[in-house]
C-alpha positions in Angstrom: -10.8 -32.5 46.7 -12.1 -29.2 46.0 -11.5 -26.2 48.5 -13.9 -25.5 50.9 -16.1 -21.7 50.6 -19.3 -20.6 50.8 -21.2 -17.6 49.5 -20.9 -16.2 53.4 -17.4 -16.2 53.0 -17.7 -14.6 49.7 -20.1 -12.1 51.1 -18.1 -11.0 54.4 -15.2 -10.0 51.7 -17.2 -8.3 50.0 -18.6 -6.4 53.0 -15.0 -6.0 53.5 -14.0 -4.7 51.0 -16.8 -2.0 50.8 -15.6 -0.4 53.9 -12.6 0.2 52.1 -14.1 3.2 49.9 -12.5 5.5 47.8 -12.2 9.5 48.3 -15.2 11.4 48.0 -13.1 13.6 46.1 -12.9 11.2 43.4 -16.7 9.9 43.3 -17.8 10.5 39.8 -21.0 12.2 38.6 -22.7 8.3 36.9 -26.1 7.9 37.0 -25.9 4.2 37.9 -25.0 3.1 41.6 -22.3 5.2 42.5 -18.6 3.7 41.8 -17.4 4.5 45.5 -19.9 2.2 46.4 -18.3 -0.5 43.9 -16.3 -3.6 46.0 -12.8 -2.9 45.0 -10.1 -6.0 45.8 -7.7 -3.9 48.3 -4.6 -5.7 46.6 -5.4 -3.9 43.3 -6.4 -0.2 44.2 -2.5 1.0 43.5 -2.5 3.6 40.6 -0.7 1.8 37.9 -1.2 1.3 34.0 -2.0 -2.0 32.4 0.5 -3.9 30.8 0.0 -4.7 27.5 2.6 -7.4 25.8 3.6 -5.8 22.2 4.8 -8.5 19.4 7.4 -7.3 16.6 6.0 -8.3 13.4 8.4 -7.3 10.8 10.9 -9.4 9.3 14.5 -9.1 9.8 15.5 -6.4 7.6 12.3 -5.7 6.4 11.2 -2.0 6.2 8.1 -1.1 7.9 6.3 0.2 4.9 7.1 -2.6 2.3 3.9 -3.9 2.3 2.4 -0.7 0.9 5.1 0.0 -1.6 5.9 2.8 0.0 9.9 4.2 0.8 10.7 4.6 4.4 11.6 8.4 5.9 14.8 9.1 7.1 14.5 8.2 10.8 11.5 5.4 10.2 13.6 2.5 9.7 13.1 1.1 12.7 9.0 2.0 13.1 6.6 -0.8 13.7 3.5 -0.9 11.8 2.0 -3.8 13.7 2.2 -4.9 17.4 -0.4 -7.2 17.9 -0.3 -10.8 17.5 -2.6 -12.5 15.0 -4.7 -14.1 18.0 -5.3 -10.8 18.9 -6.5 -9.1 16.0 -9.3 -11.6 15.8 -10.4 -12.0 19.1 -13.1 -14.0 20.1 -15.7 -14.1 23.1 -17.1 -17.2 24.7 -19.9 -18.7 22.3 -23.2 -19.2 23.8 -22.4 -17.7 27.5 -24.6 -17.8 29.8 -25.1 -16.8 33.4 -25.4 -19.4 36.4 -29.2 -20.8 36.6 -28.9 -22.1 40.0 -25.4 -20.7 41.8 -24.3 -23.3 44.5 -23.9 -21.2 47.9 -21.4 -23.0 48.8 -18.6 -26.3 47.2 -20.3 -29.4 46.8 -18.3 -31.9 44.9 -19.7 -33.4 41.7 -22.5 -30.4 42.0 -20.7 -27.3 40.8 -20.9 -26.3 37.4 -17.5 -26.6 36.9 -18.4 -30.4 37.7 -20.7 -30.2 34.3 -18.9 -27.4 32.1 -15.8 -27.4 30.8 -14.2 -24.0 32.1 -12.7 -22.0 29.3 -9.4 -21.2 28.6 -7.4 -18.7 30.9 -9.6 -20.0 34.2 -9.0 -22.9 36.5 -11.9 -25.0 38.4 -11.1 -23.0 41.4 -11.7 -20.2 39.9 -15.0 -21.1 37.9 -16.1 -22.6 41.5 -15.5 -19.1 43.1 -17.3 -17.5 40.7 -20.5 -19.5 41.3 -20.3 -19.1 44.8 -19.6 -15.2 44.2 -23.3 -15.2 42.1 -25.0 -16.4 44.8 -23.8 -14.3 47.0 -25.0 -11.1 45.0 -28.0 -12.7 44.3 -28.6 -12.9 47.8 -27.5 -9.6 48.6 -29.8 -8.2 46.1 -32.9 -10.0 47.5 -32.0 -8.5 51.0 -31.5 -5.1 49.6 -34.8 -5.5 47.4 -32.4 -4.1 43.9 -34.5 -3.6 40.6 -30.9 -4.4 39.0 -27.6 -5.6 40.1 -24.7 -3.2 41.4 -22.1 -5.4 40.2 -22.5 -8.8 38.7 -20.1 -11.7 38.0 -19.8 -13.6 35.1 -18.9 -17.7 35.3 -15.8 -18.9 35.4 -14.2 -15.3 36.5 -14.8 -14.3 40.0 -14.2 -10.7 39.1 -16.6 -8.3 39.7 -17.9 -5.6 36.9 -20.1 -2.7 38.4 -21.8 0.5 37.7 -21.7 2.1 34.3 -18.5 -0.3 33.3 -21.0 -3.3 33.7 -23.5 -1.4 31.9 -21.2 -0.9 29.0 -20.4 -5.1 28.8 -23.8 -5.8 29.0 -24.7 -4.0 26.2 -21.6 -5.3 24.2 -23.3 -9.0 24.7 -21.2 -9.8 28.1 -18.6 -12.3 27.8 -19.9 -13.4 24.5 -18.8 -9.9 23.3 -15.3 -9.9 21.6 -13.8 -8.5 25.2 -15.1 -12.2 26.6 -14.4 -12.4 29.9 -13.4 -10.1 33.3 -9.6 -10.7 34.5 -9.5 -8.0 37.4 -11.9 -5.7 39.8 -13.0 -2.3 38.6 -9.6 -0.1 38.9 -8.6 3.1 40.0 -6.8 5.3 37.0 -3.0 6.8 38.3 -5.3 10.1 37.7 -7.5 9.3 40.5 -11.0 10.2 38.7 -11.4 7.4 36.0 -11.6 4.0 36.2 -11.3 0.9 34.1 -11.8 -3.1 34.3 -9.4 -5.6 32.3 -10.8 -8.4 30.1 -9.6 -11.2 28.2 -9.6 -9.0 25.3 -9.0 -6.0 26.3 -10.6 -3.0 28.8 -13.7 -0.8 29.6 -12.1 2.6 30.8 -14.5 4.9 32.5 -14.5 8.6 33.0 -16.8 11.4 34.2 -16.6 13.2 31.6 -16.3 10.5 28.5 -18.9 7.6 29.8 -17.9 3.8 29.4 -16.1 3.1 26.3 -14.4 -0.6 25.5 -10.8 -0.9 24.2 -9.5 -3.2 22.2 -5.7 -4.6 22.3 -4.9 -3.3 19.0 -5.8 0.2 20.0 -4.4 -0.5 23.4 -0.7 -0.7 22.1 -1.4 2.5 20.6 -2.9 4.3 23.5 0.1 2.5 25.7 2.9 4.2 23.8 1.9 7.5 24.2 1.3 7.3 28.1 -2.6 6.1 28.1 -4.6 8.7 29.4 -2.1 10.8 31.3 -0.9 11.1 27.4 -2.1 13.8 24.3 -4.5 11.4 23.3 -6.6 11.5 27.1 -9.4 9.2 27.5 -11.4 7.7 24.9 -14.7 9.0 23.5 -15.8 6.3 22.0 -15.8 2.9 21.8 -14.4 1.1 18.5 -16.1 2.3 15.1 -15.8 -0.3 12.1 -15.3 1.6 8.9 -15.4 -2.1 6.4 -12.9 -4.1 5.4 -11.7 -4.9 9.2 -10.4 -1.2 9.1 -11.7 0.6 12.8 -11.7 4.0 14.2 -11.3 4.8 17.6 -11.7 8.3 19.1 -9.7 10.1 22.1 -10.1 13.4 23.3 -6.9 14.2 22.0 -7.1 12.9 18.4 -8.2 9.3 17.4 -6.7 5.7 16.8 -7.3 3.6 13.4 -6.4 0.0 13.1 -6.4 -2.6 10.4 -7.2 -6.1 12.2 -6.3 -8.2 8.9 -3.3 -8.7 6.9 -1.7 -6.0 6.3 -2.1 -5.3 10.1 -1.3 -1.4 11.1 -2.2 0.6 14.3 -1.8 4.1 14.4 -2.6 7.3 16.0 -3.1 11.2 14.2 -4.5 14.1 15.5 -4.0 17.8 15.0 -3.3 19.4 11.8 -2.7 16.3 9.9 -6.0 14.8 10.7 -7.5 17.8 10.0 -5.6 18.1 6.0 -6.5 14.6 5.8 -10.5 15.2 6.4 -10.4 18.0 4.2 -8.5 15.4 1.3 -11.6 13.1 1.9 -9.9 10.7 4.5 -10.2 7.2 3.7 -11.9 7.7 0.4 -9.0 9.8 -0.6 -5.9 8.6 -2.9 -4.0 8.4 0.6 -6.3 5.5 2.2 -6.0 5.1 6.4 -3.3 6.0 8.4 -0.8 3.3 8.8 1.5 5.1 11.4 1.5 7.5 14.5 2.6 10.7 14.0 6.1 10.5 13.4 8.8 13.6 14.1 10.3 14.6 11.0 15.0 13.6 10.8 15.5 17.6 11.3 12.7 17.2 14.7 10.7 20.4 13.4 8.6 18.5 10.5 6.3 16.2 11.2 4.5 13.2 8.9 2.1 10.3 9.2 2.6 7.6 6.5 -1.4 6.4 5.1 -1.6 3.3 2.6 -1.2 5.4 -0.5 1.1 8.5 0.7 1.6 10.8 3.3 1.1 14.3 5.1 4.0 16.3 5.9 3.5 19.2 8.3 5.9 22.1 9.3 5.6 25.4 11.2 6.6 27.5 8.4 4.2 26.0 5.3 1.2 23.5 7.1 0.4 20.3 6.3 0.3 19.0 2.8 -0.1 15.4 1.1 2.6 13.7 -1.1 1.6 11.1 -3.3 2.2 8.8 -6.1 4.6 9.8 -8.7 5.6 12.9 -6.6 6.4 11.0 -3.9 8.4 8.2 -5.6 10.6 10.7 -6.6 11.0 13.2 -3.5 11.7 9.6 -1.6 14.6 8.9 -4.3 16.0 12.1 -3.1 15.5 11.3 0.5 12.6 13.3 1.7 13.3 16.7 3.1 16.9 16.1 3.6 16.9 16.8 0.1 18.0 19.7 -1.4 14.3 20.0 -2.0 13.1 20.4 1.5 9.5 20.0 2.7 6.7 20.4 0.5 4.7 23.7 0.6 2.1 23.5 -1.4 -0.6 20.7 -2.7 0.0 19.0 -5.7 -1.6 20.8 -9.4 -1.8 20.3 -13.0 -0.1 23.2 -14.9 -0.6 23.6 -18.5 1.2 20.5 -19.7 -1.5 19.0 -18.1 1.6 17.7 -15.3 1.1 16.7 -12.2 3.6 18.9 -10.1 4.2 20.1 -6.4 6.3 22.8 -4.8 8.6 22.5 -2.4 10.9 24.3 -0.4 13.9 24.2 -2.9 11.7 23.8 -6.0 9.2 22.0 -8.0 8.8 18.2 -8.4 7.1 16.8 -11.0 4.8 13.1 -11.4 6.6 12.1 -14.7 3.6 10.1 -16.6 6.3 7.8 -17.9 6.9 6.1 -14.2 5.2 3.4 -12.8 5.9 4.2 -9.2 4.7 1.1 -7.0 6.8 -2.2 -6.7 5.3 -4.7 -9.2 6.3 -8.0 -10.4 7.7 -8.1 -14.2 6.4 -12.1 -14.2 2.8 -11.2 -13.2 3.4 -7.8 -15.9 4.8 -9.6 -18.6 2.0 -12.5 -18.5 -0.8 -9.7 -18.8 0.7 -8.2 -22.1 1.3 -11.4 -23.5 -2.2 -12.1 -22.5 -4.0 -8.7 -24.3 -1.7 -9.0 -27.2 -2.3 -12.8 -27.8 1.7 -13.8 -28.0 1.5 -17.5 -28.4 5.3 -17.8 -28.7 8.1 -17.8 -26.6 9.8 -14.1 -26.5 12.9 -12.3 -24.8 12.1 -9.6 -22.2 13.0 -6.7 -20.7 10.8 -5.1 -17.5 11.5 -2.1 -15.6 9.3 0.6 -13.8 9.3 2.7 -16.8 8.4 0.0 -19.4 8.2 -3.4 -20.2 9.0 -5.2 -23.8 8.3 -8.5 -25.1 10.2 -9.5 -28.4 9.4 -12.7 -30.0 10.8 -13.6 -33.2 9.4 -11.0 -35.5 7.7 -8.8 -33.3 7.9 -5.9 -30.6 5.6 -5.7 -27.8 5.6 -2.8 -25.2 3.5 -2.1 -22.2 3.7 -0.7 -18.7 2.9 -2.4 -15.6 0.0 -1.5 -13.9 -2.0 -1.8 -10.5 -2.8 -5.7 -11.6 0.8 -5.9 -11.1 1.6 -4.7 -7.7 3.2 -6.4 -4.9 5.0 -6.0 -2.1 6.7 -9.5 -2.1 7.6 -11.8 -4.5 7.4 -15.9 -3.6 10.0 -16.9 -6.2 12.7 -18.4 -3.7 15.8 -17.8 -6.3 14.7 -13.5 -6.2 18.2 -11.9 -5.9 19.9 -14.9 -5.7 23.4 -14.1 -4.6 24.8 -17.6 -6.4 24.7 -16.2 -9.4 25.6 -18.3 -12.2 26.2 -17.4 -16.4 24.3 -20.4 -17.0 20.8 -19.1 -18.7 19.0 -21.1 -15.9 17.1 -20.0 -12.5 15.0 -16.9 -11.5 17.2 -14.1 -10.4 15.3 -11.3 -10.4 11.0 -10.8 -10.9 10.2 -7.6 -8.0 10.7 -4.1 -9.5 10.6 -1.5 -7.1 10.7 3.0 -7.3 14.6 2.4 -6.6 15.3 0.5 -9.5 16.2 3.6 -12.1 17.3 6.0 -9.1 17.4 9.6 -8.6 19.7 11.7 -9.7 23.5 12.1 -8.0 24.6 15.1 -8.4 28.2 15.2 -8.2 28.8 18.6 -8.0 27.9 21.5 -10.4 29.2 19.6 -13.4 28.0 16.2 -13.1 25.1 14.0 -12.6 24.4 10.1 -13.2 21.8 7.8 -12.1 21.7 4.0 -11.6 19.7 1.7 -13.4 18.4 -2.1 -12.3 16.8 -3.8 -15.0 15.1 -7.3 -15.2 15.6 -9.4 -18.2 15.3 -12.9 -19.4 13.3 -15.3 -21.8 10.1 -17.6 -21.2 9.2 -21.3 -22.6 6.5 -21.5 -25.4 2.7 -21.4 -23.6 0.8 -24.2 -24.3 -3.1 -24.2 -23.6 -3.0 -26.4 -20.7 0.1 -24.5 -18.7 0.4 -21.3 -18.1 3.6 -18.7 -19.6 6.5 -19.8 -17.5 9.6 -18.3 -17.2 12.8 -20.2 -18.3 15.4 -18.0 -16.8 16.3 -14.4 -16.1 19.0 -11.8 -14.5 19.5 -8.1 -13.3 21.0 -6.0 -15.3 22.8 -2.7 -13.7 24.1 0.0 -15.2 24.8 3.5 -14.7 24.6 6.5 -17.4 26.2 10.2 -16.4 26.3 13.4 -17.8 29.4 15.4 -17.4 30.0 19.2 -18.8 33.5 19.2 -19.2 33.4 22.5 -21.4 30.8 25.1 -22.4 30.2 24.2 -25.7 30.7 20.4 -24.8 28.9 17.6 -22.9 29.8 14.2 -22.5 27.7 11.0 -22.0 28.8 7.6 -19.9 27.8 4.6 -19.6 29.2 1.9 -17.8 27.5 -1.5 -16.6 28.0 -2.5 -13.3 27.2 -6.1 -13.0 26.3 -8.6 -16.0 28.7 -12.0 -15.8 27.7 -13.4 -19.0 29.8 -15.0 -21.9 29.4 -11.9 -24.3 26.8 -8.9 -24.6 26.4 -5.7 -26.6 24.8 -3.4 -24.4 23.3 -0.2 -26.0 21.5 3.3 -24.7 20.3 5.8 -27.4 19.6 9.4 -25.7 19.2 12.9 -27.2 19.8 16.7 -26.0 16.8 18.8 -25.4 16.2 22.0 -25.1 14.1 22.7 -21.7 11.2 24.5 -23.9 7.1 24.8 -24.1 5.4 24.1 -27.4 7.9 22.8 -29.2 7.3 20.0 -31.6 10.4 18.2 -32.0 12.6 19.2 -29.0 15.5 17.2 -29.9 18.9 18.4 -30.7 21.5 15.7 -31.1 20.9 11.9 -31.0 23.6 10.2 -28.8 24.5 6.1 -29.4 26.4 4.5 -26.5 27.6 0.4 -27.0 29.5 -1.5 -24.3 30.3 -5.2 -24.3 31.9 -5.5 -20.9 31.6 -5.0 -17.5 33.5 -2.1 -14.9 34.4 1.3 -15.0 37.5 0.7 -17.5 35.1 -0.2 -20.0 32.9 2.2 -19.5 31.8 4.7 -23.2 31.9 7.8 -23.6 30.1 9.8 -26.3 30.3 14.0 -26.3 28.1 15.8 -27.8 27.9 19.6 -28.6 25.7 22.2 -26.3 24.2 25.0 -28.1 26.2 28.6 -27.6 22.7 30.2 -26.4 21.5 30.5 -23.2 19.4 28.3 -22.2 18.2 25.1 -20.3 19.4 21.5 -21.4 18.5 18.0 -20.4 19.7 14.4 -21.9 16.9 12.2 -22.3 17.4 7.9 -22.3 15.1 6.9 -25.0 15.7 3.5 -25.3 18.2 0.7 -24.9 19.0 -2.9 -26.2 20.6 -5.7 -25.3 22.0 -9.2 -27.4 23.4 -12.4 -26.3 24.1 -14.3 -28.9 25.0 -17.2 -27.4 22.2 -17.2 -25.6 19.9 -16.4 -28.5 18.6 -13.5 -26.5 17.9 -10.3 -28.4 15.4 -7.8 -27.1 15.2 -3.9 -27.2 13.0 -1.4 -24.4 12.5 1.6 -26.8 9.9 3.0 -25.1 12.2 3.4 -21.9 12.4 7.0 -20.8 14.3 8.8 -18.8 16.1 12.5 -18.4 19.4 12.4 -16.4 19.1 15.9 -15.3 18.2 19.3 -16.5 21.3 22.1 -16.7 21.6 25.7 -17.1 23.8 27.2 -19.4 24.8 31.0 -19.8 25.9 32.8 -23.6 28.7 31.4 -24.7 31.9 33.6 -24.5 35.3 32.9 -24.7 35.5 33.1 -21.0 32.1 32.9 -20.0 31.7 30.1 -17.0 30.1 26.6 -17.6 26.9 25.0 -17.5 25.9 23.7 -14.2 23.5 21.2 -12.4 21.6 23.2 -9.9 20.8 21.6 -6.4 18.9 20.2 -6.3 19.0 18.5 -9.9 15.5 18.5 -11.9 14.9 15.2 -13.1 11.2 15.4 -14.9 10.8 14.0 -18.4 
């Protein structure tokens, strides 16, 4: 038995609720029927901020910039890219909406269009029957009062009311059919006082004398919620939501703007100020950096301050600006850890010098984008299919994959290659990746994702020595036939660590050690060579250095020396390749076109007491 009302019922509340009012003080300047005149529901006039539910998207463990192959700031680890749930970054309004024909003026069973309809989601029959009741009523109230155009209307099945210039606003979005679909609450007073808002399904219509009507969606919403809605920097929006392609949309507040991504990889973030404005200037969107993909976030020392974008970022500080880090640059200012580095913040925009280098200064010196890295995580299955694909290897081969190269050795021939932007990922689906059952058995999928991290920055350890760790991918594939595709048959991580040590002037000294390789029997080598830190030169190399080990741990580590030159000067080893045999295994495959320096030192004139060569702080690592 349905509940008993009519649209005289509905009409004395709404009589009585218009003697409720609101201050003249807060009456707004809106060229549609003034909002004091608006039936507010005296049980919702409170000052008080929506609620709006956030979800945690990120995996346990996960980092929050993963997904864009970028390191995470000191201080970020715990940052949420994405707070939305998938419903709600595709949200939908009610298909084919339409308004009451004929709206019952009061319950009649079996006659209500709630008796006819199905009422959508989110809204009962009682509700859906008050709401028909609540359209004749203004329909009769706007006969009486002779109105061109409705005051406030209602929109079946919510009761809710939506008036003035808010209504005007979800009209023109297409009503209920509009992505905010349907009214959940009476026109609102803001905890200012002065603006006002309505709730949908889908999100809000916020309205302010100053700003208009504007919609808001739930994906900027959790945005605009975390730093304090309006009563926050960002104020009251100035627009509704711009779409930019590629489900990428820009919102703007009269304190800076909001951008979102409502497809995988979702992001919602805020930037404003200085950061925004670098970022203009760069070219925005269309620049190497891409959108924003977090708020601005305070810098581990609380004076800098950074947004992260989908291809870099832009640091900001008092003392130096804002400036963009990117690529190469930033892969290895990350390695370092960002301005807790002995390299501090940038202060200056990335340039070519002469070398034709990439290079940017910073605070305690100048990094440079060594052409030789491959700085976004990539998978060496997807990288080593593409070179046996352009180099038309029909046989099975041994390889070796790393961010700085990538061989293929089949039985009588040496391929090499570098991964590329084909290769990038930020996951990997193989189930076995980093399997921590490792066996010796030359079976399984161990390792495929190669990320910045896997040849690290240098560790200095103190003025006289620096090493740097190494993870390297190898393994071996099954012969391609032309109905399957190249398939891996097994393969393994490699670690290993090389470190140069000045012991004496005249004297340096070369270790390498492996870390982790359980296999029946290896010979592992490195070749490097000295160099003299010089322009122009056209064979820099001093001494060629061979290092061998055939087992694992620092007790079987190698140690090679090799002689520094008595003149001043600045010196650097450089990895310039590496092999590695199994016999057992039939596995032999060599990376010679892996390079890498350990470090650059300074050295003074030799004397008999003159002091050592040193590592400065921080180390320069550029090839």
């Amino acid at each position: 038995m349905k509940r008993t009302f009519s649209a005289a019922t509905i009409a004395v509340a709404i009589v009585s609720a218009v003697t409720i009012g609101i201050p003249a003080a807060a009456q707004p300047l809106d060229p549609h029927p003034s909002i004091s005149e608006v039936q507010l529901n005296p049980e919702e006039q409170a000052p008080s901020h929506p609620a709006v539910t956030t979800t945690n998207n990120s995996e346990a463990g996960e980092e929050p910039f993963t997904a864009w192959g970028l390191a995470t700031p000191p201080g970020a680890e715990n940052y949420e890219v994405n707070q939305v749930s998938d419903e709600e970054l595709d949200p939908r309004g009610v298909e084919g909406w339409q308004p009451t024909p004929d709206p019952q003026d009061e319950i009649v069973d079996g006659q209500m269009r709630s008796d006819i309809e199905t009422v959508p989601e989110d809204f009962s029959d009682a509700d859906a029957d008050r709401a028909e009741l609540a359209e004749s009523a203004l329909e009769s109230d706007r006969e009486i009062s002779l109105q061109a155009s409705p005051r406030c209307s209602v929109y079946w099945p919510s009761w809710f009311e939506v008036c003035g210039s808010i209504r005007a606003k979800y009209d023109s979005m297409g009503g209920p059919q509009s992505f905010l679909s349907l009214p959940k609450s009476y026109q609102l007073i803001n905890p200012d006082g002065i603006g006002r808002r309505s709730e949908f399904v889908n999100g809000f219509i916020y309205w302010h004398p100053d700003t208009g009507a504007h919609s808001v969606s739930i994906p900027v919403s959790v945005v605009w919620q975390r730093h304090g809605w309006e009563g926050g920097f960002l104020g009251y929006p100035t627009t509704s939501d711009m779409a930019l392609g590629d489900q990428w949309f820009k919102q703007s507040f009269q304190g800076g703007h909001v951008y979102t991504h409502n497809t995988l990889p979702a992001s919602q973030a805020s930037i404003q100020g200085a950061i925004y404005d670098k970022w203009q200037s760069l070219g925005a969107q269309n620049s190497e950096l891409g959108f924003p993909i977090s708020d601005e976030l305070t810098a581990s020392d609380g004076i800098g301050r950074y947004n992260v974008f989908e291809g870099g970022m832009i640091y900001w500080t008092p003392q130096h600006g804002a400036h963009a880090v990117t690529g190469g640059i930033l892969a290895k200012w990350a390695l370092q850890n960002f301005e807790r580095s002995g390299y501090g913040y940038p202060i200056g925009d990335a340039t070519t010098n002469e070398q034709e280098e990439l290079t940017q200064d910073f605070e305690g010196g100048t990094i440079f984008a060594d052409p030789n890295f491959f700085w976004q995580p990539f998978s060496c299955i997807d990288a080593i299919s593409r070179i046996a694909l352009e180099n038309s290897v029909v046989d099975d081969f041994d390889f070796i994959c790393s961010n700085r190269g990538i061989s293929l050795t089949t039985s009588d021939t040496n391929f090499f290659g570098m991964p590329t932007v084909d290769d990038v990922v930020a996951t990997t689906s193989f189930p076995q990746l980093r399997s921590t059952n490792r066996t010796p058995a030359n079976i399984g999928v161990e390792c495929d994702l190669r990320e910045p991290s896997s040849i690290s920055g240098p560790l200095r350890s103190g003025a006289y020595k620096v090493s740097k760790s190494v993870h390297l991918c190898f393994g071996q594939t099954e012969p391609p036939t032309p109905t399957k595709p190249l398939k891996v048959k097994w393969s393994k991580e490699l670690a290993w660590t090389i470190a140069n040590t000045l012991p004496q002037r005249q004297i340096g000294a070369v270790t390498l050690q492996v870390n982790s390789l359980d296999l029946p029997g290896f010979t592992f080598t490195v070749d490097s060579r000295l160099q003299e830190d010089k322009k122009f030169q056209i064979d820099p190399t001093m001494q060629r250095m061979v290092n061998t080990v055939s087992d694992p741990g620092a007790n079987r580590s190698k140690v090679v020396n090799y002689d520094i030159p008595t003149r001043p000067g600045t010196y650097f080893v450089e990895v310039t390749g590496i092999s590695l045999k199994i016999p057992d295994w039939n596995y032999n495959a060599e990376l010679n076109g892996l390079r890498f320096a350990i470090g650059r030192y300074h050295c003074p004139q030799y004397r008999y007491y003159s002091d050592l060569c040193e590592f400065p702080d921080p180390v320069d690592d550029h090839t």
